[in-house]
Every structure is written in structure tokens, then in C-alpha cells.
N, C-alpha and C positions, 0 to 999 in steps of 0.2 A: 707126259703130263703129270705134275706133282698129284697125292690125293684130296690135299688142301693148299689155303694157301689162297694167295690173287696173283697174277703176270699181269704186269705193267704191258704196253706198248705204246711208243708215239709211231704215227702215223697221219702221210699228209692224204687229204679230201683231194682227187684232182676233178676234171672238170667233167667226165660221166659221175661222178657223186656214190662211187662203190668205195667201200671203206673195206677189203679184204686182212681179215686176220684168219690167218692158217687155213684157208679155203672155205670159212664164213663170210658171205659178205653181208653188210648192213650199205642199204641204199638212201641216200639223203639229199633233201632238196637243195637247189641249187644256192640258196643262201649261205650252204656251208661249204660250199667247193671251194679251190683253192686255200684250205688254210689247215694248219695243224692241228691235233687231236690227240689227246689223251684216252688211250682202251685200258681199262680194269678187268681183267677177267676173274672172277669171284669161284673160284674153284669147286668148291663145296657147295654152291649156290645154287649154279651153272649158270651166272649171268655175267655179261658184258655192260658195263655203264662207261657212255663218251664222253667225253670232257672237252669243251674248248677250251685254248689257251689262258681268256678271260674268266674261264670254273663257270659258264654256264652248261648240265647237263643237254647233250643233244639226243642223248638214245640210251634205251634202257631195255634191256629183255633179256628173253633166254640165251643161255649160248650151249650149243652141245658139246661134251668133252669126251675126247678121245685119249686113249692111251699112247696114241703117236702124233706129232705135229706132221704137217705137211709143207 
């Protein structure tokens, strides 16, 4: 994991509504299943901000960083 910096991920919502990036998962209701997703992860921050397709933010919080991905 870089020591700054943000990683991108897209990533699809399926229909249990876990959004897992590297063994984080963010859990979302069901308005957002099925559809694609933009993950920022804010390196220096430690946060994750989601994006839909349309740039509405859906989540927004901590994310914890590790020096290895999973």
C-alpha cells in the first residue's frame, strides 16, 4: 500500500449489497445493488468515498490501511 496518494477501484454492488475492497467491506441498501461504483481510497486520510456512475456520493468513511493488500 503506497504511503500517500488515493487507488481508484470500480467495483459492481451485487444483490447482498457488500461492496468488498481488499477484505473491507461497506454494506448498502438495496437501492444500490446491482450497479457500478466508483472506491477512492484516500491514502493519507484513511478514507474510502463511493461514487455512482451518475457522481452521486453513496459512502463515505474510514478505511483502515494496511501495508499489504489481501
Amino acid at each position: 500500500m503506497p504511503a500517500r496518494g488515493r487507488i481508484e477501484a470500480v467495483r459492481f454492488i451485487r444483490s447482498n449489497g457488500v461492496l468488498d475492497l481488499w477484505g473491507h467491506k461497506v454494506f448498502f441498501q438495496p437501492e444500490h445493488t446491482y450497479r457500478y461504483v466508483l472506491a477512492t481510497i484516500r491514502v493519507r486520510a484513511r478514507e474510502v468515498i463511493v461514487v455512482t456512475d451518475d457522481g452521486e456520493i453513496i459512502h463515505s468513511g474510514g478505511f483502515p490501511i494496511s501495508r499489504t493488500l489481501r
